[in-house]
Structures are given as structure tokens and as C-alpha cells.
N, C-alpha and C positions, 0 to 999 in steps of 0.2 A: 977409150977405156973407161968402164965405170966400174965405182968404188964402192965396196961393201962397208955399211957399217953396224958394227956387232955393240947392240943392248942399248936400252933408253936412260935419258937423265929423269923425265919421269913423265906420267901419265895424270892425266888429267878430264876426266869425261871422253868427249872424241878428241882429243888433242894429245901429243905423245912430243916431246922437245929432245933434241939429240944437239951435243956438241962434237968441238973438234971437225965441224965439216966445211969442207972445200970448194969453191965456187958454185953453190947454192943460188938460186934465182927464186925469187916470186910469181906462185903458180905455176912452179915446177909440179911432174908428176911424180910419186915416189912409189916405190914398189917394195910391201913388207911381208917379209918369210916368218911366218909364227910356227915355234916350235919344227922348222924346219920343213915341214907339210904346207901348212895353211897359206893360203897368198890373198893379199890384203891392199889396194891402192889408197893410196893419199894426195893431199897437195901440200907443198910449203905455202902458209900462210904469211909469217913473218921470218923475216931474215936477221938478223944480229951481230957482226963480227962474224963468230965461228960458231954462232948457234943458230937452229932451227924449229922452231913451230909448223907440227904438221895436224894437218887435218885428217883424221883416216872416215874412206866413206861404210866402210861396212864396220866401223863400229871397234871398239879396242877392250872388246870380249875376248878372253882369253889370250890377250896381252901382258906382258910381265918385265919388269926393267932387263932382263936377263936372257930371253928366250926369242925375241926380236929382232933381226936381218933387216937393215935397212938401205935399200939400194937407189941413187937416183937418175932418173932418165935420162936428164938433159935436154926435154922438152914440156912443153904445158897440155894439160889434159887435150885430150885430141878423141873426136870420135871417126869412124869409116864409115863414107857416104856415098849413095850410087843413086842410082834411079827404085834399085830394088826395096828402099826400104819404106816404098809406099806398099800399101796392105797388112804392115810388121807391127808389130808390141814389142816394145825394148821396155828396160826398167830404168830408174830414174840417173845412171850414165852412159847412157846408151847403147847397152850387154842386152841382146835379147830374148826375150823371156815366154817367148811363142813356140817353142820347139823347134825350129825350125834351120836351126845354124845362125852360123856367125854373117854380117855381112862380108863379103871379098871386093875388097875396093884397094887400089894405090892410094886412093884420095883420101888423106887425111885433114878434119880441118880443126884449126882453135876451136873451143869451145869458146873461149871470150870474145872471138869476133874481130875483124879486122875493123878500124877507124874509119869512119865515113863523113868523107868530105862535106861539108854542109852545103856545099856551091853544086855537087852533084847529082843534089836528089832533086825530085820536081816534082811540080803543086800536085800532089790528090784530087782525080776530076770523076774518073766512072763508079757510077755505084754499085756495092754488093747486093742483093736480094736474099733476102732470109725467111721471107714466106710469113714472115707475123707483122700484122699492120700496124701497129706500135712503132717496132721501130722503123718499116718499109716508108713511110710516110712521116713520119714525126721528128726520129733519130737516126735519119739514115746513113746507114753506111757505107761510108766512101773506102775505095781500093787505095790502101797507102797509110789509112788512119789506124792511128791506134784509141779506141772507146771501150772503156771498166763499164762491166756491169758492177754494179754496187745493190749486193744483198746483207740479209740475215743468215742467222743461224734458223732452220726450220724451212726455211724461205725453196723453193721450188728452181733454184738456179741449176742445180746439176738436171732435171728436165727440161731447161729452157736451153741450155748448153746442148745437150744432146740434138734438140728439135735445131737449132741453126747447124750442126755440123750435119745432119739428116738432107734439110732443105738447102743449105747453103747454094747460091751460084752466081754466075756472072750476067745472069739474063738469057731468056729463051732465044735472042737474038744473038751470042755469043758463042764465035767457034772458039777461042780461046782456050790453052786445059787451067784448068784449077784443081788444087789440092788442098787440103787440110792437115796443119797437125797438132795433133791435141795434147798435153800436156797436164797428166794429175799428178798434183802434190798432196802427200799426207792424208790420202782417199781412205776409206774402211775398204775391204775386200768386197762385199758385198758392192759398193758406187763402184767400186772399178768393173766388177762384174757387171754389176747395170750399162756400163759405157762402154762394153767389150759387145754382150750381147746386141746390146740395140743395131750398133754400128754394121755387124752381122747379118741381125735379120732383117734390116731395112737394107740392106746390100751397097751400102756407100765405103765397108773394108777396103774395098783394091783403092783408092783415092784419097786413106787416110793414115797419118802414120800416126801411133800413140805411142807417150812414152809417161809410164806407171810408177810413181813411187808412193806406197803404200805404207797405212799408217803407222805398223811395223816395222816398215824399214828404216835404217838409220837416218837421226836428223841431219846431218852432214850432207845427205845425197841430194835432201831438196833444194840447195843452194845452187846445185847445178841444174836439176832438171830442166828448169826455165832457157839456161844457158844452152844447153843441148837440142833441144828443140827447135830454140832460134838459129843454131846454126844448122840444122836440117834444110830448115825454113830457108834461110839464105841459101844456102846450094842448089836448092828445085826453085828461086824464085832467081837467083844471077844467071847460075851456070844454065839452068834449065830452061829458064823459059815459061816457067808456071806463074801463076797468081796462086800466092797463098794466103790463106785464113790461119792464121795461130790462135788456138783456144788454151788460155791456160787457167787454171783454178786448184787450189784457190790460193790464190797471192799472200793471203793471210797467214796462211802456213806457212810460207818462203819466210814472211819476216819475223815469224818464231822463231824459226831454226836461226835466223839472226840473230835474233834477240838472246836464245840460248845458249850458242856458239861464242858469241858478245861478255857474254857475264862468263861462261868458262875462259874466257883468254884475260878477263880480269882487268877487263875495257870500262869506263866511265860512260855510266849510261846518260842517257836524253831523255826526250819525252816519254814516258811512260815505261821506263825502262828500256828502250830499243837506243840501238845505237846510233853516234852521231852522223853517220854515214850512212842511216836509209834509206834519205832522197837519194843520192849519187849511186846509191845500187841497183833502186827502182827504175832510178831514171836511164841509168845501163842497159839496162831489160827494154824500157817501153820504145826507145829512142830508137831500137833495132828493124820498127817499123818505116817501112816509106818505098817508096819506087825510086831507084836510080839512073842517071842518062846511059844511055846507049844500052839499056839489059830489058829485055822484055817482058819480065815477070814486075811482081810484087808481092810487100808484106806488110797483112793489114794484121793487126792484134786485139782480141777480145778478152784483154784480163777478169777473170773474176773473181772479185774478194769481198769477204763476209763481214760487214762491220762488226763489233765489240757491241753488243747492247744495242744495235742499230743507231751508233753515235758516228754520223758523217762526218763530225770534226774532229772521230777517232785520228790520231797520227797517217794510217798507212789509206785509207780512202784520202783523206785530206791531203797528202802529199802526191798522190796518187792524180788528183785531181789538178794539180800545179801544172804537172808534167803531160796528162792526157789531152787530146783536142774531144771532150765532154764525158758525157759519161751518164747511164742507164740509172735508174734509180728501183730497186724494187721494193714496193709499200706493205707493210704486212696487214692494215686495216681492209687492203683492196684483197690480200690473202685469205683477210677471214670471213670477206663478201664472197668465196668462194670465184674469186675472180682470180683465171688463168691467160696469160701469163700478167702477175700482179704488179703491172710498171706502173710510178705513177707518173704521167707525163710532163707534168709540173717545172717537177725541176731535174729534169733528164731532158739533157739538149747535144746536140750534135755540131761542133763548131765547123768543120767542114761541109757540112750537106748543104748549103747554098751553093756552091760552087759547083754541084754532082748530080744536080735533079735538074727538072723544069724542061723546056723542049734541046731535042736532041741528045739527052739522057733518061728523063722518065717521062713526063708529059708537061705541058707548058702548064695546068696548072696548079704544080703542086707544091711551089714556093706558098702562092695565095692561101690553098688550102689547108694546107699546114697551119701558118700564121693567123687561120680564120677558127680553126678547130681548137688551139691555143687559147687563145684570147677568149673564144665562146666558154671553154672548161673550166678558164680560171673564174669568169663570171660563176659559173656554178658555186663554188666554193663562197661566194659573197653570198651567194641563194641562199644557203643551205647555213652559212653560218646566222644570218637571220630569220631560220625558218624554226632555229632550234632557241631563238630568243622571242618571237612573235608568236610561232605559230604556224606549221604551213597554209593556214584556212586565211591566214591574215595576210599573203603576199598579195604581191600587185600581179595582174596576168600574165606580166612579162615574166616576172619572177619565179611564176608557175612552170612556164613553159623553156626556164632555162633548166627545173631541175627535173622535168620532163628528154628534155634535151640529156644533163648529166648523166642519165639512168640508163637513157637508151646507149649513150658513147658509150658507159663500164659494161654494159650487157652486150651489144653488137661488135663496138669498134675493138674494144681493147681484147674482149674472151673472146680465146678459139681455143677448138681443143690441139691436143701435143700433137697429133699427125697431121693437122689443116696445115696446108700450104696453101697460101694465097696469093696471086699476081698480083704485082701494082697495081694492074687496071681495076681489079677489081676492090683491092682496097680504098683508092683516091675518087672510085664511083662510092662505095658506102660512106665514105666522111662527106660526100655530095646529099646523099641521102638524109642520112642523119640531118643538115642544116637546113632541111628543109621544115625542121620542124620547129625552125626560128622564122619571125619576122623578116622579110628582105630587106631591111631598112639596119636590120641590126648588123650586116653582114658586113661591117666598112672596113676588111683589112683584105679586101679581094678588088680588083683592077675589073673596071666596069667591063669592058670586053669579056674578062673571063668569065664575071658574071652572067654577061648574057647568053654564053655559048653554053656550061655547063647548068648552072644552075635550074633547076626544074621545078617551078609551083605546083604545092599541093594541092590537087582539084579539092573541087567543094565538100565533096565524100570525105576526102582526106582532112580538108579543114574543120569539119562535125568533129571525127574522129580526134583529134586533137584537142578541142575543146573538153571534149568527155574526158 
């Protein structure tokens, strides 16, 4: 039997507190009658003796201490989940927003997620292919891992997000299914549009679920979208049997509506304002990735968040960074070289991808060549910061031809445009290419073998050419 309870103690932005109530639970869902019409859900936040802190997601417009039904379920946010709701658009708690009906499923699940045994899950070993050789070769990613792109404001991530849920897959050698679900937070109308369309006209809909909450809608919702998504995720990757890709963006958002939600409950802020509890929320979120014993799926996750000022030791990249196994770095100087997609590979590393590449995953020599493309780019940067204190006319030959080398890797290797999809083969052939335009002598972070199988000297033609 549940209990009506009639009028609030009072309101407070999205926040509404009701006493006098009766076995109340934490992240309980509530269900409120405005003015008798309008229906409204929430969650109890905080518990207190015989009082309640509720979160309302649509917002406590047209709300009033007086006019308020307040009814409680007796269970925590739950959304309905089937096989059907690949190809669907829901909004940010998983209410559908495609025309299309509701889903019909028994299957209810937490949105918080059931606890995972840490002794269950097991190491991250195949990789994903994502068609841009940046990250195919450099920051590769592994089925299980969770890796933040880390952008700007301006920054070209909502294109570069689109282009991997586009490309995305398990390798042309995989029967396996894969799915995607994408997840916007605090989007303008317009990006959701752009992420609706594209998905469409590049025909990758039926294998992607989205779930939309826009910059309009109430900040409350975006606390959960992330949480909704991930438990989609978990259902087609346990129950089902998929591998999936979680895209969500942008993470920033998520910890506003924290950070806002935080200061309306009248919480003692932390760093920067945001509260003390943003690691343990983030890390609730990222932790949802990985592969389980005995289930055949997987969940890999691609957060992306927009630094502040493009400051990395911002709070939410910085702590972000604690909890991720690496993370994408996008450069805006390489933005305004008119360089797509603008990563700089520096200091964007992938801590799983030795374990995920090399023979019997991608080719035997792409530990070496990675490691060798690394090492040759950061040289660049020694080039180049000396060419702007000397002189370029004043370098030494080698020095020439590492920023020779530079130019060609930001021109060939790192730009491609947003529809190029590129195989490994073909990418870990041009980073063969490109080194050709170094010394053989310079090349010491490659295994003589692999040297001599791949590596290809440039004929004499090729060596003029190079001098010029």
C-alpha cells in the first residue's frame, strides 16, 4: 500500500523537502501530482528521521507548498529494457522521445547498477577500430577500457564523436555483434540534431541507442543520463551478448548539474566549487566499464569532457584522469593548423594498448612502431623549439629533417577528413612511410627483425627529394 502525501515543507530550486514521512529509502523514486493534472518524478536524495529531500527531474515549475501530491514507489529509478531499444532516441531518463512508443519489457533494471565483484572481471585484450589513425595505432582501444577524450570549448569533439560511432567496430575479421550507446548531456538542439542526422544518414541507427538531454531540459536529468545509458549498456552487453561502445559527452555538464544541485542542498563546496564527492561519482560512472567472467559481451566507455579554459588540472579532466586507464588529448594550436582530428599525441596515451595490439591482435609490428613514431614527434618539438631560437637555416641536417618528418606526421598521419575510414593496415603502413623520411640509424626504439621486414629505404630519387 502506498502513501499519499499532501503539500511541501518547501522548495528550493529542483529540490522540494516533505516531512512526517514513513519508511523512505535513498534513491527512492517519487511520483508528484501538480495541481492534480500534471505528473512529475523525482528521487529522494537525502533521508532524515521523518524528513525527505527530493530531487524533481522535470523541474518544480509550477510547483507550490500547497498544490503538490506526493506519492512514493518503493523502488529506485528503474528504466525498461529489451533488445528493441537499439535504433530508439529516449530523453535523458530513458522516456522516449522518437515517436515511437514506449518500450514493453518485464525487464526492469536499477539505474545505479548492480556491484561488481572486482575478482569477476577480466584483463582487456581485443581492440576496437575506430578508422582514425591517431588513435588506431597510437591510443588504441581496447574492448573493456574506459579512455576520456579530453577537449575544449570550440574544439571539434562532437565531430570526432560522431566519426567513431560512424566507424566504429570490432575488426573486418569479427563475427561478433556490437552496439553503441550514445549518451548527450546539456547538448543545444541544433548538436543533438547534428548526432540524430548523421547516425541516419550514414545508416549506423538500427545498432545505436541514444539518449538526449538537452540544454533546456532540467539540470537534474543530467545526473542520471550517464546512469541510464550505462545500464542499457550492461543489459546488451550481460544479458545480450554484445560488445558495446558507450559514448558520452560531455562529462562537464554531468558535473555542473553537480556542482549546482551541490550548492542548492546547501553542501560545502571543494575544489572549485564542486563537491566533495566528485571523484566517487565519476568514478561510479567510469568503473561501469570492463568485461565479466562467464558473459560474452562488453563495456568499453569514451567519456568526453571539455576542459575550463583548456586547464588539464581542471578538477573534473584531473580527476577523471585518476580513475581512467589514459586518455585523448585534443590541441587547439593543432585546431588552428587547420588539423583534423586535432589530437596531440604527446601526451594522449593509452594504458591498456600493449596488452591489445602486436601479432594475433593487430600486426606484430605495432608496439615498435608506435613507440618509434612517439619518440621521433617528441624529437620534433626539440626541433622546432630551437628553430624558433636559431633559426630554421641554422639547424643541423638531422634537425632539418625531423621537422620535415613533423610536418609530414601533422599533414598525412594525424589529418583525415570526418568520413575517411582507415584500416590498421593501412595506417601502421603510412607511420612505416613517414619514417622513412628519417635516418635508419635514428630508428632505435624498433626490434631489429621488425626493422628489417618492414622498414623500406628510400631509393635515390627519394633521397634528392628529401634533401630539397
Amino acid at each position: 500500500m502506498s502513501i499519499e502525501y499532501l503539500g511541501l515543507n518547501s522548495i528550493n530550486g529542483p529540490l522540494i523537502a516533505i516531512e512526517g514521512v514513513e519508511g523512505a529509502f535513498y534513491e527512492e523514486v517519487v511520483e508528484l501530482t501538480v495541481d492534480g493534472t500534471e505528473k512529475k518524478l523525482g528521487r529522494i536524495v537525502e533521508v532524515y528521521e521523518d524528513k525527505a529531500v527530493i530531487q524533481v527531474f522535470e523541474g518544480t515549475d509550477e510547483m507550490s507548498l500547497n498544490n503538490t501530491h506526493t506519492r512514493l514507489t518503493g523502488h529506485p529509478m528503474e528504466v525498461a529494457l529489451s533488445e528493441d531499444i537499439l535504433g530508439r532516441v529516449f530523453n535523458g531518463i530513458g522516456q522516449p522521445i522518437d515517436g515511437l512508443g514506449p518500450i514493453i519489457s518485464d525487464d526492469k533494471r536499477n539505474v545505479n547498477g548492480l556491484p561488481l565483484n572486482p575478482v569477476s572481471r577480466e584483463y582487456p585484450r581485443n581492440f576496437i577500430k575506430t578508422g582514425i589513425s591517431t588513435i588506431d595505432c597510437l591510443t588504441t582501444l581496447i574492448r573493456g577500457q574506459k579512455l576520456p577524450i579530453f577537449s575544449g570549448n570550440g574544439l571539434p569533439h562532437d565531430q570526432l564523436a560522431a566519426q567513431i560511432v560512424r566507424q566504429a567496430s570490432l575488426g573486418s575479421d569479427s563475427d561478433e555483434e556490437f552496439a553503441i550507446v550514445f549518451a548527450a548531456m546539456g547538448v543545444k538542439h541544433d548538436v543533438a540534431e547534428f548526432f540524430r542526422k548523421t547516425f541516419e544518414e550514414s545508416g549506423v541507427s538500427s545498432h545505436v541507442v541514444m539518449f538526449l538531454n538537452l540544454a533546456n531540459d532540467p539540470v537534474v536529468e543530467r545526473l542520471i543520463t550517464p546512469k541510464v545509458a550505462l545500464t542499457a549498456a550492461e543489459y546488451l552487453a550481460y544479458e545480450k551478448g554484445k560488445h558495446i561502445l558507450v559514448i558520452t559527452t560531455d562529462m562537464t555538464s554531468f558535473a555542473e548539474a553537480m556542482r549546482e544541485v551541490s550548492s542548492s542542498k546547501g553542501e560545502i563546496p571543494s575544489r572549485k566549487g564542486y563537491p566533495g564527492y566528485l571523484y566517487s561519482e565519476l568514478a561510479t560512472l567510469y568503473e561501469r566499464a570492463g568485461i565479466v567472467k562467464g558473459a560474452k559481451g562488453s563495456v568499453t566507455q569514451i567519456p568526453i569532457l571539455t576542459m575550463p579554459n583548456d586547464d588539464i588540472t581542471h578538477p573534473i579532466p584531473d580527476l577523471t584522469g585518476y580513475i581512467t586507464e589514459g586518455q585523448i588529448v585534443l590541441e587547439r594550436s593543432l585546431y588552428q593548423k587547420a588539423v583534423y582530428p586535432p589530437i596531440n599525441v604527446l601526451p594522449s596515451l593509452s594504458r591498456l594498448m600493449k596488452d591489445g595490439i602486436g601479432k594475433g591482435y593487430t600486426r606484430e609490428d605495432h608496439n615498435d612502431l608506435a613507440n618509434q613514431l612517439f619518440s621521433s614527434y617528441a624529437r620534433v618539438g626539440e626541433a622546432r623549439a630551437l628553430a624558433s631560437v636559431i633559426g630554421e637555416d641554422e639547424l643541423s641536417p638531422l634537425d632539418k629533417k625531423y621537422l620535415k618528418f613533423g610536418a609530414a606526421f601533422e599533414s598525412q598521419f594525424i589529418t583525415q577528413t570526418t568520413t575517411e575510414d582507415r584500416s590498421i593496415e593501412y595506417t601502421l603502413d603510412l607511420g612505416w612511410e613517414l619514417l622513412t623520411i628519417l635516418p635508419r640509424e635514428e630508428l632505435d626504439r624498433i626490434d631489429t627483425k621488425i626493422l628489417e621486414k618492414y622498414y623500406k629505404a628510400p631509393t635515390n630519387n627519394e633521397s634528392v627529394e628529401n634533401e630539397e
